[in-house]
C-alpha positions in Angstrom: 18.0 -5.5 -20.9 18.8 -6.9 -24.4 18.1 -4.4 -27.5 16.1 -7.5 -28.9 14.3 -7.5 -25.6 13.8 -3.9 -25.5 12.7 -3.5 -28.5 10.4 -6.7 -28.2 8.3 -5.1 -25.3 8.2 -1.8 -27.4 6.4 -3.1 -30.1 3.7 -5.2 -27.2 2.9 -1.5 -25.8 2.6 -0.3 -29.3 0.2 -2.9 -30.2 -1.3 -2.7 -27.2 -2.4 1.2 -27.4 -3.4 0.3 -31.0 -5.8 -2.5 -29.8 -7.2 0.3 -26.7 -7.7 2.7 -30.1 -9.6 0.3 -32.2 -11.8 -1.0 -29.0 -12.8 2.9 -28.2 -14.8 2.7 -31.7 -18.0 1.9 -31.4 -19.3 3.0 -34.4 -20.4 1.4 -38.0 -17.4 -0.8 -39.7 -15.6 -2.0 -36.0 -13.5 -4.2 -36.6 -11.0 -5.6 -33.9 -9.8 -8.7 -36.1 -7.2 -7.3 -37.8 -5.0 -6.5 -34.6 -6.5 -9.5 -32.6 -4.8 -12.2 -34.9 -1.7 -12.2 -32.7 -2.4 -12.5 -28.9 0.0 -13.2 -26.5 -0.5 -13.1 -22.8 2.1 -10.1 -22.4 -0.7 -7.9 -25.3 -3.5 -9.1 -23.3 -1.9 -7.6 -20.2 -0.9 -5.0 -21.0 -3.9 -4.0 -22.9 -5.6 -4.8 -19.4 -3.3 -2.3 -17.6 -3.5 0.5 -20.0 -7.7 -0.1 -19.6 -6.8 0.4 -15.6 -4.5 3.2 -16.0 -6.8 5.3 -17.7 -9.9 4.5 -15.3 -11.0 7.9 -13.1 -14.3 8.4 -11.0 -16.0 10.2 -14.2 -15.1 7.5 -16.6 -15.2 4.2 -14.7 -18.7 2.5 -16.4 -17.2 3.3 -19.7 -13.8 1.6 -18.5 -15.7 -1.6 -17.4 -17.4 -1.7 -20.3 -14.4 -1.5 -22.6 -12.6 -4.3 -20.6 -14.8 -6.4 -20.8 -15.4 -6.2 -24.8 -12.1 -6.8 -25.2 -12.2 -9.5 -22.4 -14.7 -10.9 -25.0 -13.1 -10.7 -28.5 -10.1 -12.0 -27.1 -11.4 -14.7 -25.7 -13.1 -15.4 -29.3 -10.1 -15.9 -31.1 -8.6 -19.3 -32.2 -5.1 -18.8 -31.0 -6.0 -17.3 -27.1 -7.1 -18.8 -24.4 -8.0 -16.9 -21.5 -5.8 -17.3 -18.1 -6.1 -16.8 -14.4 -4.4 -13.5 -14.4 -6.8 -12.3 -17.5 -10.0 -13.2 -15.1 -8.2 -11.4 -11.8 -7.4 -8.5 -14.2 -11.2 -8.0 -15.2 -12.4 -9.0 -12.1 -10.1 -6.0 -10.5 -11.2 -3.9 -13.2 -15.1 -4.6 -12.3 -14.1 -3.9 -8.5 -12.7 -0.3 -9.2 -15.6 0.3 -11.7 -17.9 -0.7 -8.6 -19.4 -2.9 -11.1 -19.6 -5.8 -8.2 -22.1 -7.9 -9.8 -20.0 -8.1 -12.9 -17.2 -8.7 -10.8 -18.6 -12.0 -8.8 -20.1 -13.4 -12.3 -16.6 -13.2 -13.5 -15.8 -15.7 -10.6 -18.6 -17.7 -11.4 -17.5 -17.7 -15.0 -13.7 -18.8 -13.9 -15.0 -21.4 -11.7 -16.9 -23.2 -14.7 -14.3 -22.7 -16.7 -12.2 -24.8 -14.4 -10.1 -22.5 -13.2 -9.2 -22.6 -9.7 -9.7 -19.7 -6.8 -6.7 -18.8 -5.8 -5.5 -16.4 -2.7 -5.0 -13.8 -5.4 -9.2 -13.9 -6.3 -9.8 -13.5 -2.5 -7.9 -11.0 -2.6 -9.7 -8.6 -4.8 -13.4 -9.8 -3.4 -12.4 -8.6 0.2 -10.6 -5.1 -1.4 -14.4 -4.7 -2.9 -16.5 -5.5 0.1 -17.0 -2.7 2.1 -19.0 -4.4 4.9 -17.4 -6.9 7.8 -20.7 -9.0 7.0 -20.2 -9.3 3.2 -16.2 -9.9 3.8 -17.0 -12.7 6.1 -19.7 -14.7 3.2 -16.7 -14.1 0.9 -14.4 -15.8 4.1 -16.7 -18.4 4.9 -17.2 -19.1 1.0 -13.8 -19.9 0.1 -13.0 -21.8 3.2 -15.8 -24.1 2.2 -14.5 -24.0 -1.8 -13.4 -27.1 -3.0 -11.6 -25.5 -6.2 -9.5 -23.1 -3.6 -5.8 -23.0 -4.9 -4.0 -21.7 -1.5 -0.8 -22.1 -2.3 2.4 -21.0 -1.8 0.4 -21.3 1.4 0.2 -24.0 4.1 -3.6 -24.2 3.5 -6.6 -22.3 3.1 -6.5 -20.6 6.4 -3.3 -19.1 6.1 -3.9 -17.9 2.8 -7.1 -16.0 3.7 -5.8 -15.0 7.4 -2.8 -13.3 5.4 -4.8 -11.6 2.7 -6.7 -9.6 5.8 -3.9 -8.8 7.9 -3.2 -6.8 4.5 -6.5 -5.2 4.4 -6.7 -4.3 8.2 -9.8 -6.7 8.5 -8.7 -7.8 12.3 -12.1 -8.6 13.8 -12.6 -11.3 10.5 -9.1 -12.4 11.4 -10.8 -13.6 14.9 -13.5 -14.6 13.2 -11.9 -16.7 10.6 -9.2 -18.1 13.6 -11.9 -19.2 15.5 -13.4 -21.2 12.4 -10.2 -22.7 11.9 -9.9 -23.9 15.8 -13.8 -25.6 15.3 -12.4 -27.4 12.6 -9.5 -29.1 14.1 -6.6 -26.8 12.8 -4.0 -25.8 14.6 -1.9 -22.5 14.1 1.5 -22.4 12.7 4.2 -19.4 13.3 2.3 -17.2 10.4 -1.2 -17.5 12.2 0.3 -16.8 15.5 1.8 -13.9 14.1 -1.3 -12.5 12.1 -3.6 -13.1 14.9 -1.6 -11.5 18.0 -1.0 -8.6 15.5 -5.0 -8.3 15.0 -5.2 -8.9 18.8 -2.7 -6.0 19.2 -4.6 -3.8 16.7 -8.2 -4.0 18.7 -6.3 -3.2 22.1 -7.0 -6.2 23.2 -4.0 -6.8 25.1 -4.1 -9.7 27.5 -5.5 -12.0 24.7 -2.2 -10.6 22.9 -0.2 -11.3 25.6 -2.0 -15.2 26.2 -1.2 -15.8 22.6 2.6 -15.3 23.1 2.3 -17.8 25.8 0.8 -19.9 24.3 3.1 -19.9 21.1 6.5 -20.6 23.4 4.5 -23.5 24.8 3.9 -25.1 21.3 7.6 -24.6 21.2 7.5 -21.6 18.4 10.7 -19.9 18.0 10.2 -16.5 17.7 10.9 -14.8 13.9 11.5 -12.0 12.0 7.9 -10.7 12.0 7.5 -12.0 15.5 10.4 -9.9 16.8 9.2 -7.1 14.5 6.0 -6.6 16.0 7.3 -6.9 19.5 9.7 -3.9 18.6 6.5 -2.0 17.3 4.4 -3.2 20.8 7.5 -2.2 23.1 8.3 0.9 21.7 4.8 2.3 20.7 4.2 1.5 24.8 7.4 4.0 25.5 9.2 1.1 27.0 12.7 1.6 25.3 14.8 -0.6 28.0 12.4 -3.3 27.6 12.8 -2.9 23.5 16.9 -3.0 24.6 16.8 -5.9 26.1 14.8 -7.6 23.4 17.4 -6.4 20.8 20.3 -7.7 22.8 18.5 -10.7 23.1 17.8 -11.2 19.5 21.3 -10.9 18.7 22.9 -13.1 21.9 20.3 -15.6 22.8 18.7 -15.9 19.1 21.3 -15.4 16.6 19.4 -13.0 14.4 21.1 -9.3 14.5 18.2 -6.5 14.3 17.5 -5.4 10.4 16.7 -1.8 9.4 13.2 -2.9 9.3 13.5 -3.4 12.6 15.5 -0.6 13.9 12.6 1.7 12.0 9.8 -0.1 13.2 10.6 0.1 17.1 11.8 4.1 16.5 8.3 4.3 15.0 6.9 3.2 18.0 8.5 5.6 20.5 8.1 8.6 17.6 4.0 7.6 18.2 4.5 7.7 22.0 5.9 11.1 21.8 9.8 9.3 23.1 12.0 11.0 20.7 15.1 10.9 22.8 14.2 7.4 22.5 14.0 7.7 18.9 17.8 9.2 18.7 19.0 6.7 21.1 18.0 3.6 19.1 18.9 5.5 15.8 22.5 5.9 17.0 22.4 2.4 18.3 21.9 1.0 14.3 25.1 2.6 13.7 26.2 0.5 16.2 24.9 -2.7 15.1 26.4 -1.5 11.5 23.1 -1.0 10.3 22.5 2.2 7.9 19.2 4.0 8.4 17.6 4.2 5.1 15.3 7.1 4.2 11.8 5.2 5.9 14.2 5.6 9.1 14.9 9.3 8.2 11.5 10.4 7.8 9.8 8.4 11.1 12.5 10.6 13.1 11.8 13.9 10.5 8.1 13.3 11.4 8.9 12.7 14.8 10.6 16.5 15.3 8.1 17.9 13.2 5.2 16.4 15.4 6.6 17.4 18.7 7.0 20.9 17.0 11.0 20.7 16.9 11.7 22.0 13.3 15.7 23.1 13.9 16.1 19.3 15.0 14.1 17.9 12.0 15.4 20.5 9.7 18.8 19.6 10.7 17.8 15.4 10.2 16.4 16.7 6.9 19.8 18.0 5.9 21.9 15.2 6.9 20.4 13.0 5.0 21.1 15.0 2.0 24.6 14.6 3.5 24.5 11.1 3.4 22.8 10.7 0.1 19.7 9.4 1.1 16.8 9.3 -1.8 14.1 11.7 0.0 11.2 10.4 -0.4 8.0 12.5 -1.1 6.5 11.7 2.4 9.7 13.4 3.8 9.3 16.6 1.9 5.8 16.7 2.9 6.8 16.4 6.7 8.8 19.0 6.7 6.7 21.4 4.6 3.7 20.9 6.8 5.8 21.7 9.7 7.5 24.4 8.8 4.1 26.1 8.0 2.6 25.1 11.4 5.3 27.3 13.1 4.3 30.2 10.6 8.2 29.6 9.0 6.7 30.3 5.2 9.4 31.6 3.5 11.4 28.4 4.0 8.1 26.3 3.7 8.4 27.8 0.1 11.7 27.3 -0.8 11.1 23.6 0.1 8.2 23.3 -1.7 10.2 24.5 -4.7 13.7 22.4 -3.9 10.8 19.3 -4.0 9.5 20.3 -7.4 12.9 20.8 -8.6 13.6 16.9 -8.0 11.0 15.6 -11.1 7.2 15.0 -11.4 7.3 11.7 -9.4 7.5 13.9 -6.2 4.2 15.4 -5.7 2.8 16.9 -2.7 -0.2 15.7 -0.8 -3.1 17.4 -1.1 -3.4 17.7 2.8 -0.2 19.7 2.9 -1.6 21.9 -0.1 -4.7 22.6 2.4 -2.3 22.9 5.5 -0.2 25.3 3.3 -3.1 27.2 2.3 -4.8 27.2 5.5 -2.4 28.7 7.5 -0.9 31.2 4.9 -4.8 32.7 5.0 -4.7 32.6 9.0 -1.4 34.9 8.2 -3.2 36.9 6.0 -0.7 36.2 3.9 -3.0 35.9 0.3 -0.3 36.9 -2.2 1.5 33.6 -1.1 -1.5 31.9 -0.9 -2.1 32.7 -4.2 1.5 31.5 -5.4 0.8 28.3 -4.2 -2.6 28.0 -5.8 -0.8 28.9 -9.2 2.1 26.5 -8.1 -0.8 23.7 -8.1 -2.0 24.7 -11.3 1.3 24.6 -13.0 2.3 21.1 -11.9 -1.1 19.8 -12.7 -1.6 18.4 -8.8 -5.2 18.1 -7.6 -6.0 20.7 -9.9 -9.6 18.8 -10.0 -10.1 19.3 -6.2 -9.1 22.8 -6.0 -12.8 23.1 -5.4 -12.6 21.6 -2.4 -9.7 23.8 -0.9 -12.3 26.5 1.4 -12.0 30.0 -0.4 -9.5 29.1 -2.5 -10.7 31.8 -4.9 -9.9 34.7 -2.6 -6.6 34.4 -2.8 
């Protein structure tokens, strides 16, 4: 980055917290103009984000409130013009506040403003609705919408079919698949992928297996996410040969060598069946293939070990990929932490802990292995450990709001 660059996007997060300082007085004599005279679309956002950053349970009406007045006086001045991304922004701001009547006037507002709906606003209605019935309105509404921007999608059905493969929505998927055959569509590779991964997800297997069919006789290929979830299918039903002789095939008869991705994703499977000589089998076979496991790989086979109540094996996966120089990731650390405790190993439990704090405040524990920690250190009777892990909490400034919730947390 440029020092002109730098020092550009300096001065936009300076003006921005000076904006988020002036719009938290309420009082007699506010007056926003003087640091409003300047918008750009990079102030407004980031005026947005620092609104979202600081949003919590016990301040989220007050958050909504603020966004919105500065939604407003920005929107008043002569040289800003509100964009898509400043209505998604407030609309996403509305949906964490639970303010969800705000929220759909905002689309309402956009809408007359002749703005277009795009996958992104779907997006944030379906995060918000909580109910299968309300998602499906929201469904149903924009596949009726004449204003629905869809792109970079094939058309409106893809767009939304994607959107709630993300949010784990599979019975809509059906729902919204079987809206699209009524209306004459017919499915391209993406919505053969999304729905025989929602048919996979609700067990319903044969319909799964019908779709594949059905997607070779429409002359399909299959592709990256098609193999990928075939890996996940084969190995999370412990059939590793099977999973072999879809890799081989990928490579031979397809022409597409297996990615790390892909590797991780069937090891995953087989680490979830319980497999985990599997597991090794296809993680020395990436070596093979030339393909490095990268730390998601590490961790599924950590997690693995630490499952099936292994520890020397994990512990010793755990220290080869510090061999290797491997990034842990926090999810690692918290693998082997929890496991380690489950098999009443403390002491190196707590040197863990420690070596994880040691690598910066970005790696935090979770506060299930805090209560896993806790838990079984009290089982031990071991409350002067306990207690250094309370006061470890405390000193880092992790969950120190839900230490309430941690069960006789003062007795230690």
């Amino acid at each position: 980055m440029s020092c002109a660059k730098h020092n550009f996007i300096g001065q936009v997060r300076n003006d921005a917290v000076r904006i988020l300082e002036i719009l938290h007085q309420d009082g007699p004599g506010f007056d926003a103009e003087p640091v409003l005279n300047d918008l750009s679309g990079l102030l407004v956002r980031e005026v947005f984000f620092g609104i979202l950053k600081t949003k919590n349970y016990a301040n989220r009406n007050r958050c909504a409130k603020l966004g919105y007045k500065f939604f407003v006086l920005s929107n008043e001045q002569d040289n800003y013009r509100h964009t898509v991304n400043d209505y998604h922004i407030m609309m996403q701001i509305f949906s964490e506040s639970e303010e969800f009547k705000a929220m759909w006037r905002m689309v309402d507002e956009m809408i007359e403003q002749g703005y277009p709906t795009t996958a992104r606003t779907f997006n944030i209605l379906i995060c918000a609705c909580g109910e299968v019935a309300l998602a499906s309105r929201v469904a149903e509404r924009f596949i009726k919408s004449k204003t629905f921007n869809y792109r970079p999608f094939k058309h409106s059905f893809n767009a939304i079919l994607h959107s709630l493969l993300t949010h784990n929505q599979y019975i809509l998927i059906e729902w919204v698949y079987q809206q699209m055959l009524v209306e004459g569509h017919s499915p391209d590779v993406l919505i053969y992928n999304i729905i025989t991964c929602a048919k996979f997800r609700l067990g319903k297997l044969d319909q799964f297996r019908r779709l594949l069919d059905e997607k070779g006789r429409n002359w399909f290929s299959p592709d990256f996410d098609t193999f990928n979830l075939l890996l996940h299918v084969l190995g999370k039903g412990d059939k590793p040969i099977a999973a072999l002789k879809l890799l081989n095939h990928m490579k031979e008869g397809g022409g597409v060598d297996p990615s790390v991705l892909q590797f991780t994703t069937l090891i995953d499977g087989l680490r979830r069946a319980g497999n985990m000589d599997a597991c090794l089998y296809f993680f020395d076979e990436m070596m093979k293939h030339v393909c490095r496991p990268d730390v998601v790989t590490y961790t599924v086979v950590i997690t693995g070990y630490v499952v099936a109540g292994e520890l020397d094996k994990a512990r010793k996966m755990f220290d080869e990929m510090f061999g290797k120089g491997a990034i842990t990731q926090c999810i690692t650390y918290n693998s082997m932490i929890c496991g380690l405790c489950m098999v009443g190993k403390f002491d190196e439990a707590w040197l863990t802990l420690k070596e994880m704090g040691s690598k910066g405040s970005d790696c935090n524990l979770n506060f299930l292995v805090y209560t896993t920690i806790l838990s079984n250190l009290r089982i031990a009777r071991k409350m002067d450990e306990a207690q250094e892990v309370v006061k470890h909490m405390v000193e880092r400034g992790d969950y120190v709001h839900l230490l309430g919730k941690i069960k006789r947390y003062r007795r230690c």
